[in-house]
N, C-alpha and C positions, 0 to 999 in steps of 0.2 A: 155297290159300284155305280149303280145307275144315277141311283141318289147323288153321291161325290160330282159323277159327270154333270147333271144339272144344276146343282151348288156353283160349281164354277161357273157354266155358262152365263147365269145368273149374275154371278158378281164380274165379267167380264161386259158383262149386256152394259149393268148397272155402272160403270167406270168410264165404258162407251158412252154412255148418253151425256152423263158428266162432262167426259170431255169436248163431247159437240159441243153443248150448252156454255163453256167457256168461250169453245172457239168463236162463238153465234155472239156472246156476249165483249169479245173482242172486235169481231167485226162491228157491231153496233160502234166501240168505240174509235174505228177508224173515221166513221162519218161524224162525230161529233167535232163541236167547232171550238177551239182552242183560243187561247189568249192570256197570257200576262199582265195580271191587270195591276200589279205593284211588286215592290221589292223592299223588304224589311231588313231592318239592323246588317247593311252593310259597314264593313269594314273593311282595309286594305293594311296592314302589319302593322293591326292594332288600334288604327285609327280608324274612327266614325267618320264615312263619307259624309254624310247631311254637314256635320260640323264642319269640315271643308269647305261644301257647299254655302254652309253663311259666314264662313270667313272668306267668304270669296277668291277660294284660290283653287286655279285651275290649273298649276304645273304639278302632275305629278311626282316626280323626283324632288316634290319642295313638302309632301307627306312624311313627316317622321315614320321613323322607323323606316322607309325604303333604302337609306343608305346601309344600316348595318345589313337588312334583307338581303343586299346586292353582293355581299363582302361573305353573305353563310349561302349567297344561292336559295334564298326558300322566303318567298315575300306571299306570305298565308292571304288569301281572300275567302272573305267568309261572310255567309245572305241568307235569306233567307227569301224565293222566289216563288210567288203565289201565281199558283196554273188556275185560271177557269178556266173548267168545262162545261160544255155546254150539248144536252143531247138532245138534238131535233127529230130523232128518229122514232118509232112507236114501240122501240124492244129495250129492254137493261142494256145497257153499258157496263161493263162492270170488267175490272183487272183485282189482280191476288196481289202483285208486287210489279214491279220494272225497274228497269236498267235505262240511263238516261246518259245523252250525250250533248253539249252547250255545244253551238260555236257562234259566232260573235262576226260579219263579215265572213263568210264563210271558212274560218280559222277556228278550229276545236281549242276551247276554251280547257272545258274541266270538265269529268264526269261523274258518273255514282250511283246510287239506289234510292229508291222509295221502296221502304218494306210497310208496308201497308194497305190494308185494301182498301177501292174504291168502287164505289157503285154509284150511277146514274140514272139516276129512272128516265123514263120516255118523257122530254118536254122539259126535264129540269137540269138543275146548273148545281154543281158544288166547285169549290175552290179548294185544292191541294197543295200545301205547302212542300216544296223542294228546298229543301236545306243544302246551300253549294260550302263545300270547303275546297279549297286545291291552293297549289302553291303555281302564281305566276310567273316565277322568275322569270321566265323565258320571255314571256312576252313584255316583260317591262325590260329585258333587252334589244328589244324589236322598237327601232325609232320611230318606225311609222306608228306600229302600234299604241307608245307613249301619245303621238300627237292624235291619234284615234281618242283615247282617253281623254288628253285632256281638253280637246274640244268638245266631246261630249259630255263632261263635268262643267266646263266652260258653259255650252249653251244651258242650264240647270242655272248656273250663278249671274250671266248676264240677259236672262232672259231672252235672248237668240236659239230658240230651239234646233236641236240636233238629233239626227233620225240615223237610226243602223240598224243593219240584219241581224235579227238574234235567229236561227236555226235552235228546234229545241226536235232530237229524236228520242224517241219510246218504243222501250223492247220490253213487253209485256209476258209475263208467265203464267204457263199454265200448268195447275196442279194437276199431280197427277199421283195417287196414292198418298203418299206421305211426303212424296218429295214434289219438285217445280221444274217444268222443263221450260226452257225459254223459247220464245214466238221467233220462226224462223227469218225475219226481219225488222225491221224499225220502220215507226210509223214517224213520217217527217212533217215537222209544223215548224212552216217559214212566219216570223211576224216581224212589221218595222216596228222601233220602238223608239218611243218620244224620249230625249231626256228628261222631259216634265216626270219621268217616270222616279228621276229619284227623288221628286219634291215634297 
């Protein structure tokens, strides 16, 4: 019996430290410095933005495929969004998996997962790719929105740069046994961002 009692203690010790050493490893990641440093194989229902971008066209709703999108309600966007990070601090960084939320102007865009881990060692930088799929109908219902768009597609084609709020939040998990509990908040990283960014 005594034996059984300290077996446990044992494995509840060893699951405890575990879990600090996340948390420790989480908090490292709060101080790290964040940044979007490009955006791959966009597309807006089916069309390649860049190809927009050198046919020089900055209306929106002049994108094939948005009219039938508008007619089924479901106009797919879909990227591919590369996170640097960057850790200044002298401890790991490191997450198991997170849950992420876009917004754009401070208007929630689209959301979703990164199932992968990530580690940062003390002093260095890796880059994460975030794959966004979501359906915008809504906001290419939203006129301001459109004109958001295609001024910022605009400054990209006529070299008049265009700068907006991208909000990017991170809700990090932490293992625990076999399963993942999620970090009881979101870590928030405000960046402006260039339209050079889709160039």
């Amino acid at each position: 019996m005594k034996k059984l009692l300290l077996a446990c203690f044992v494995i509840l010790g060893l699951g405890s430290c575990g879990i600090n050493k996340q948390a420790q490893q989480i908090k490292a990641l709060e101080n790290c410095d964040y940044r979007i440093s490009d955006v791959d194989r966009v597309t807006i229902a089916g069309s390649d933005v860049k190809k927009i971008i050198e046919g020089k066209t900055t209306e929106a709703m002049s994108i094939p495929g948005i009219a039938l999108g508008l007619l089924r309600k479901d106009i797919p966007l879909r990227a591919q969004l590369n996170l640097e990070i960057t850790n200044p601090t002298n401890a790991l960084a490191a997450i198991n998996n997170f849950d992420y939320i876009v917004l754009i102007n401070k208007k929630e865009v689209f959301n979703g997962a990164v199932n992968q881990s990530v580690n940062i060692g003390a002093g260095q930088a890796v880059k994460v790719p975030v794959q966004i799929n979501a359906n915008i109908y809504q906001f290419l219902t939203d006129n301001k929105m459109i004109d958001d768009i295609g001024a910022f597609i605009g400054g990209a084609t006529n070299g008049k740069e265009q700068k907006g709020l991208v909000t990017l939040k991170i809700r990090p998990s932490i293992k625990v046994g076999n399963g993942l509990v999620k970090y009881p908040g979101y870590i928030t990283i405000d960046k402006e961002v260039s339209s050079k960014i889709l160039l």
